[in-house]
PAPAZA-859415 format. One line per 5 residues: number of its first residue (from 1); for each residue x, y, z of N, C-alpha, C, O. Coordinates in nm, 2 decimals, always signed. Layout:
<sites>
NUM = X:Y:Z:X:Y:Z:X:Y:Z:X:Y:Z; ...
</sites>
This chain:
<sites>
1 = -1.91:-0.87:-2.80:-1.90:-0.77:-2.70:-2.02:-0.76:-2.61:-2.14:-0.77:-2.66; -2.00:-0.74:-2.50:-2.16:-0.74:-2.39:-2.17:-0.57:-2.36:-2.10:-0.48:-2.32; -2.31:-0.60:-2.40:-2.38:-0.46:-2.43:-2.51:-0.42:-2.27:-2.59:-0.50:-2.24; -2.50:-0.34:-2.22:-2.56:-0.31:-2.08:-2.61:-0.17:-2.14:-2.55:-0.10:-2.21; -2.76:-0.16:-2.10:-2.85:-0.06:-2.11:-2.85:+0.02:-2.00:-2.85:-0.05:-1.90
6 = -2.84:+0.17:-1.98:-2.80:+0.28:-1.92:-2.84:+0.36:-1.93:-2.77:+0.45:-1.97; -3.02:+0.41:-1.89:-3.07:+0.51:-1.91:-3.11:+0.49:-2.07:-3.11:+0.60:-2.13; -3.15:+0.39:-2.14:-3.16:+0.34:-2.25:-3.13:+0.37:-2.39:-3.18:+0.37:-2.50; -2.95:+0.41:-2.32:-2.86:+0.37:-2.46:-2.75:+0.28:-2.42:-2.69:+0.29:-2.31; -2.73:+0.22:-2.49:-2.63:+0.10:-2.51:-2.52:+0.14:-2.50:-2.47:+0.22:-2.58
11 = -2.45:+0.07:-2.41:-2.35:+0.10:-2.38:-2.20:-0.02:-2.39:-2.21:-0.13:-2.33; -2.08:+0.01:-2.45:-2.03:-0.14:-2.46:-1.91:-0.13:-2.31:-1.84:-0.03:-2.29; -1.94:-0.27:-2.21:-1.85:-0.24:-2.12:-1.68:-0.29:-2.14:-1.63:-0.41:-2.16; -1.62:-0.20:-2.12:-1.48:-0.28:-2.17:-1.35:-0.20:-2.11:-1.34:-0.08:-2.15; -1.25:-0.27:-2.02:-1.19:-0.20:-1.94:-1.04:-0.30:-1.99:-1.01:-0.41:-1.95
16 = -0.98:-0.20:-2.11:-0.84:-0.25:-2.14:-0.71:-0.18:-2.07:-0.69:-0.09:-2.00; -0.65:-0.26:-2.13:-0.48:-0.20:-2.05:-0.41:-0.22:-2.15:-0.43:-0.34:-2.18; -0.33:-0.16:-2.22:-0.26:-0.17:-2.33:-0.15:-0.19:-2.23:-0.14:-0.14:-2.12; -0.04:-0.29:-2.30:+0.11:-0.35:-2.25:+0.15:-0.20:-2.27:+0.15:-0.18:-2.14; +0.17:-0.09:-2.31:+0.27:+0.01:-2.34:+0.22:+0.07:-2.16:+0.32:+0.08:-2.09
21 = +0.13:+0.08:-2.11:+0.09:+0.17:-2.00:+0.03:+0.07:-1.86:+0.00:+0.11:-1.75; +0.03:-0.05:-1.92:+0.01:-0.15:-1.80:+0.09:-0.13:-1.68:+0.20:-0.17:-1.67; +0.01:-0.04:-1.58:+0.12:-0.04:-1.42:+0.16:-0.15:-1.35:+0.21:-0.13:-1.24; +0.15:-0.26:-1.38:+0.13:-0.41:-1.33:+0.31:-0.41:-1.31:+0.35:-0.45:-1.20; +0.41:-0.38:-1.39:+0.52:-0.41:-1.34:+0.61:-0.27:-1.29:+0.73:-0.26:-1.31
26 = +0.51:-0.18:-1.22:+0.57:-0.07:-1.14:+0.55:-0.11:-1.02:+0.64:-0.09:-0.93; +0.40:-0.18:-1.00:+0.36:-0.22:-0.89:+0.44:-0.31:-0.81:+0.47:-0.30:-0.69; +0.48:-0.40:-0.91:+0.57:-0.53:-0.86:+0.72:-0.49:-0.87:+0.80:-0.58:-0.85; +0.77:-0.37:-0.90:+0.92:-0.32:-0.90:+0.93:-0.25:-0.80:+1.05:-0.25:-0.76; +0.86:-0.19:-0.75:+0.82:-0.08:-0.72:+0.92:+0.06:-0.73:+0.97:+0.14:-0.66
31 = +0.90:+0.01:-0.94:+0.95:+0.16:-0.94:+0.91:+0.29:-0.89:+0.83:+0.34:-0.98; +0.91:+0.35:-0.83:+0.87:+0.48:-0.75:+0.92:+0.48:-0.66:+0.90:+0.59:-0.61; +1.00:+0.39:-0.59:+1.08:+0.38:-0.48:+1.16:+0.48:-0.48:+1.23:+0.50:-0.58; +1.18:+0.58:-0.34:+1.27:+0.69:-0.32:+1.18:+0.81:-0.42:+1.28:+0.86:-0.47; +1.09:+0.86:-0.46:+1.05:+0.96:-0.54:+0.97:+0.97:-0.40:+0.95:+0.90:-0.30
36 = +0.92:+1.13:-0.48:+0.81:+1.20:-0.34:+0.77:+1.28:-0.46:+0.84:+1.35:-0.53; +0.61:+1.23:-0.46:+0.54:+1.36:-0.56:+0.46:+1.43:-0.47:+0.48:+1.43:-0.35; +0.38:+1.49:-0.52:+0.33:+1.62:-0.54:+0.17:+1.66:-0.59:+0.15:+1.73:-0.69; +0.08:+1.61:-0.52:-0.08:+1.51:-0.58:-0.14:+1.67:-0.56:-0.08:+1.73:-0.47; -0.24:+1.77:-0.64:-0.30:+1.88:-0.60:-0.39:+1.76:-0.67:-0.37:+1.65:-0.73
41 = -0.55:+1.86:-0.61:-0.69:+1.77:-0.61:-0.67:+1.64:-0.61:-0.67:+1.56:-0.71; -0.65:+1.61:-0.48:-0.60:+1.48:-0.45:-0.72:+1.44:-0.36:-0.68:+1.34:-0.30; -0.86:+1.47:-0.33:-0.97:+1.47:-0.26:-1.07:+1.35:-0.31:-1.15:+1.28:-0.25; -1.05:+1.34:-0.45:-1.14:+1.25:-0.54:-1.11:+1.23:-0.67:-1.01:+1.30:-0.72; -1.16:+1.17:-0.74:-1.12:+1.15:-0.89:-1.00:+1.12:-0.94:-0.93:+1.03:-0.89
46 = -0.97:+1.18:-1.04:-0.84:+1.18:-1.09:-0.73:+1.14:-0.98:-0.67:+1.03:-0.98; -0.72:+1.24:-0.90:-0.59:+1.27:-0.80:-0.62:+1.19:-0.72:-0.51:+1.15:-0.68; -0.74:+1.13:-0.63:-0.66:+1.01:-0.58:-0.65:+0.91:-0.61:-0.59:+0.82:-0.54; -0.73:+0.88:-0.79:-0.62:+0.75:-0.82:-0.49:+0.78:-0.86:-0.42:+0.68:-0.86; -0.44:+0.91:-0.90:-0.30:+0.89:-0.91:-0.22:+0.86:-0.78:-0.11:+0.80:-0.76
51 = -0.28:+0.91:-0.72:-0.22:+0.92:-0.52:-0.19:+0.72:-0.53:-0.07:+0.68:-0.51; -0.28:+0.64:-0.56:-0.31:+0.54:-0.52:-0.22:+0.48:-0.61:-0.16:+0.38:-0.58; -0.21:+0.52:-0.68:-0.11:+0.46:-0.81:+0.04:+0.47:-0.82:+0.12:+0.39:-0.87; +0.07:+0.59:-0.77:+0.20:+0.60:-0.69:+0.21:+0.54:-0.58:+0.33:+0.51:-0.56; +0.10:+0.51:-0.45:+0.18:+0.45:-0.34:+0.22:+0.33:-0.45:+0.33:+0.31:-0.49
56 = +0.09:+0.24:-0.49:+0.14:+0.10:-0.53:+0.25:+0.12:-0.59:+0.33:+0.03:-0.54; +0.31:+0.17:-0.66:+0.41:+0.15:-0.72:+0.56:+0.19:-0.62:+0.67:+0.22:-0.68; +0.53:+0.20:-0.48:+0.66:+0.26:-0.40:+0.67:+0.40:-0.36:+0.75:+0.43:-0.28; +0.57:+0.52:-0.44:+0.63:+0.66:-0.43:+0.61:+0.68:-0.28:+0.55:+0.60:-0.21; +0.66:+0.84:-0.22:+0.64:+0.91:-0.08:+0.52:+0.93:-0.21:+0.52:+0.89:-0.32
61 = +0.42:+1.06:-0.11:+0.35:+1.19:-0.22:+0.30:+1.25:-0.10:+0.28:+1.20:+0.01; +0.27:+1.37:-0.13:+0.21:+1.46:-0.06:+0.08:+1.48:-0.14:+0.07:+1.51:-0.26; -0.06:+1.45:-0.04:-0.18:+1.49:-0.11:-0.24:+1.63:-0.05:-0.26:+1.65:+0.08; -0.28:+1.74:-0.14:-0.34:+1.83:-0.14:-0.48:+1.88:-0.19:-0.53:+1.88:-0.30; -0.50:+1.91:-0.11:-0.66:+1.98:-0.21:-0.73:+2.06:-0.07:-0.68:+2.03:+0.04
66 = -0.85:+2.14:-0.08:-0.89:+2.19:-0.03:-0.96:+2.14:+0.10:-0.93:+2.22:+0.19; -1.03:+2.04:+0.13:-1.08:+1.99:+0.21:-1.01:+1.93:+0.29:-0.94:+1.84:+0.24; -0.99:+1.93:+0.42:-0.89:+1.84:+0.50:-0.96:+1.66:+0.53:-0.91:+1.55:+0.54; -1.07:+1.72:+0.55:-1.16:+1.59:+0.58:-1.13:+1.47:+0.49:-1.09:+1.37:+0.55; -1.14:+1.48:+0.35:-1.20:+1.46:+0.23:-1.02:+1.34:+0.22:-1.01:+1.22:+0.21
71 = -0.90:+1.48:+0.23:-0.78:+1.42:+0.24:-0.75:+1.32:+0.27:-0.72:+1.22:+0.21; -0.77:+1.33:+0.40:-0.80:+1.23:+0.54:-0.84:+1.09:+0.51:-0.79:+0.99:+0.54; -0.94:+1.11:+0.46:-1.04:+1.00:+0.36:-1.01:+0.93:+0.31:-1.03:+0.81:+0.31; -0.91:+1.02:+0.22:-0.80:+0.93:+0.09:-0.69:+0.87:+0.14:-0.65:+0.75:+0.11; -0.63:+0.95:+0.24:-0.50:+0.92:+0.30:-0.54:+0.75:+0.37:-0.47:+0.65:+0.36
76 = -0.67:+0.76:+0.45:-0.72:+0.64:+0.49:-0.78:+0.51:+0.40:-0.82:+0.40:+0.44; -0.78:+0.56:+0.29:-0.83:+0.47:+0.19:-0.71:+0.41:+0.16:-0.70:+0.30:+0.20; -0.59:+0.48:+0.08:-0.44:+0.43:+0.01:-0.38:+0.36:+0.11:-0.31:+0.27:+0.07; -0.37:+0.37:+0.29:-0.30:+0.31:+0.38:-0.38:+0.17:+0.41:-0.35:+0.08:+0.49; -0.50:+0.17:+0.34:-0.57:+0.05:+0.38:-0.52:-0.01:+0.31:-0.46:-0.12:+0.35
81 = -0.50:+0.03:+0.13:-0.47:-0.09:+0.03:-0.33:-0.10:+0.06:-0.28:-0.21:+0.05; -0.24:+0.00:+0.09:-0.06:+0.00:+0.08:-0.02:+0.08:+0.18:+0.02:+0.19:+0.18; -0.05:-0.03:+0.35:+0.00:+0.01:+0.47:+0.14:+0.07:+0.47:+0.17:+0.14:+0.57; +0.25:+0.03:+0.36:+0.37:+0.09:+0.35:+0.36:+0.21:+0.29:+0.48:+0.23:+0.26; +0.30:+0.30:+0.24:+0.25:+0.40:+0.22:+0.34:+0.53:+0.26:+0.27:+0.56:+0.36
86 = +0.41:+0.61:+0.27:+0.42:+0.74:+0.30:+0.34:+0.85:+0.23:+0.34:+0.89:+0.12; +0.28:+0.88:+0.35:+0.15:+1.01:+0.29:+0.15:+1.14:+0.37:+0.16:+1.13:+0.49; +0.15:+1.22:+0.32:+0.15:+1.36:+0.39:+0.00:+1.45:+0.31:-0.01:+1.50:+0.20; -0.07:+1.44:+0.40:-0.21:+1.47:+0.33:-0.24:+1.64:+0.41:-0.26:+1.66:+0.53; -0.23:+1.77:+0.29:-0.23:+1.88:+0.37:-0.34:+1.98:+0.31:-0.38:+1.96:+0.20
91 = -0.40:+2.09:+0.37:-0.51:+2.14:+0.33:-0.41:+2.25:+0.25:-0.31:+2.31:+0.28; -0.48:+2.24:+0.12:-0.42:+2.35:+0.03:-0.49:+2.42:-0.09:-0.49:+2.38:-0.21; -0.55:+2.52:-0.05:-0.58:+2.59:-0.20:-0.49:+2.61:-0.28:-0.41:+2.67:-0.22; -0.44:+2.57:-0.44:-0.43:+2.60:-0.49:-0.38:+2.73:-0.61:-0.29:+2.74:-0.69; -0.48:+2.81:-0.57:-0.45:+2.92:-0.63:-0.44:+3.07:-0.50:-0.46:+3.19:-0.50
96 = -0.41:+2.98:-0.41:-0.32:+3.06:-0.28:-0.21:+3.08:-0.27:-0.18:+3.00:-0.18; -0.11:+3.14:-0.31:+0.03:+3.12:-0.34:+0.07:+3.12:-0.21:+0.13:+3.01:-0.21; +0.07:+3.16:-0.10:+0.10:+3.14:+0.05:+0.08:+2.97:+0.11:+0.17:+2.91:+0.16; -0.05:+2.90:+0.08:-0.10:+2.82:+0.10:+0.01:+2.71:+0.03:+0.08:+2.62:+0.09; +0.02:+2.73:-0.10:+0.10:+2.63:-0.22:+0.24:+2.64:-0.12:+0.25:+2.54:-0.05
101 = +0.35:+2.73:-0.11:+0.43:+2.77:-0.02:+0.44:+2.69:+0.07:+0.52:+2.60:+0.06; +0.36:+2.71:+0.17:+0.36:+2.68:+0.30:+0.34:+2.46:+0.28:+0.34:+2.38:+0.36; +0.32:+2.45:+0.15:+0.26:+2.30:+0.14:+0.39:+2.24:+0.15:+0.44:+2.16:+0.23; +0.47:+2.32:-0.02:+0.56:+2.24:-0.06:+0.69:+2.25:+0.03:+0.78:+2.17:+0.01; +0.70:+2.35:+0.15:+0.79:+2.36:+0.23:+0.75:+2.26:+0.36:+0.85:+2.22:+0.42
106 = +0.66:+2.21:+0.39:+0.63:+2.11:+0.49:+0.67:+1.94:+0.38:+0.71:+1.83:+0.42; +0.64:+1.99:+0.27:+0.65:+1.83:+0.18:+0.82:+1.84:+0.20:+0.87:+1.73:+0.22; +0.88:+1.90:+0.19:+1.07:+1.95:+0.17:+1.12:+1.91:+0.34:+1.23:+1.87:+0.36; +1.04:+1.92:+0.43:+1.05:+1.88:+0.60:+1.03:+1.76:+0.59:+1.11:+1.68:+0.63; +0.91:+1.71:+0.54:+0.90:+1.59:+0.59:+0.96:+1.47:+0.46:+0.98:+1.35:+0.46
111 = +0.96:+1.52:+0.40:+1.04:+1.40:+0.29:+1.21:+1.42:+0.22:+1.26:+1.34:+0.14; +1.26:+1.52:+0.26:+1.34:+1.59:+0.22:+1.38:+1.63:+0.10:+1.50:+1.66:+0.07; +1.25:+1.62:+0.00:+1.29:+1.67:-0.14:+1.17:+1.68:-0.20:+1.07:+1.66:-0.13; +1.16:+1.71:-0.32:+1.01:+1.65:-0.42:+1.11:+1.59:-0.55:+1.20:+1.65:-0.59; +1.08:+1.49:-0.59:+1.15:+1.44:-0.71:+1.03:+1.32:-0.74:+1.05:+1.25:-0.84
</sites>
């Protein structure tokens, strides 16, 4: 195993994919076809590799999170890798219940469902 020093502890690098969770044949089915999710903190991290993980695999999604900029960013990043992409990238707090509201009723206009 190849060992890389990091602030000087050892670290082992190793980046598996177990067959049970391998996305490799969502990507190429594109099961997700016809679904429309639903991404909150979709600005960085976590949420927009899920964002990114669903386009590959066919989904619509609606990305949210606070920053519109940041959205924008993402939304521009996932159309670079999966120009067939449907993205609806909207500014949304979270724990705004008006805001949340007002999201999922534009995601229901422009995709005509969430599933």
């Amino acid at each position: 195993m190849d060992q890389i020093a990091r602030e000087s502890i050892l670290v082992a690098e190793r980046h598996d994919i177990y067959p049970e969770i391998d996305p490799a044949e969502h990507f190429s089915q594109k099961t997700y076809q016809g679904k429309v999710a639903f991404i909150t903190g979709a600005s960085r991290g976590i949420g927009e590799e899920i964002a990114l993980m669903y386009a590959k695999a066919g989904a619509s999604f609606v990305l949210t999170a606070r920053k519109q900029d940041t959205l924008d960013a993402v939304k521009q990043r996932i159309l670079g890798l999966v120009p067939t992409a449907e993205v609806l990238a909207l500014q949304t707090d979270v724990v705004v219940f008006e805001q949340v509201e007002a999201a999922v009723k534009a995601a229901i206009a422009r995709f005509g469902r969430l599933l």
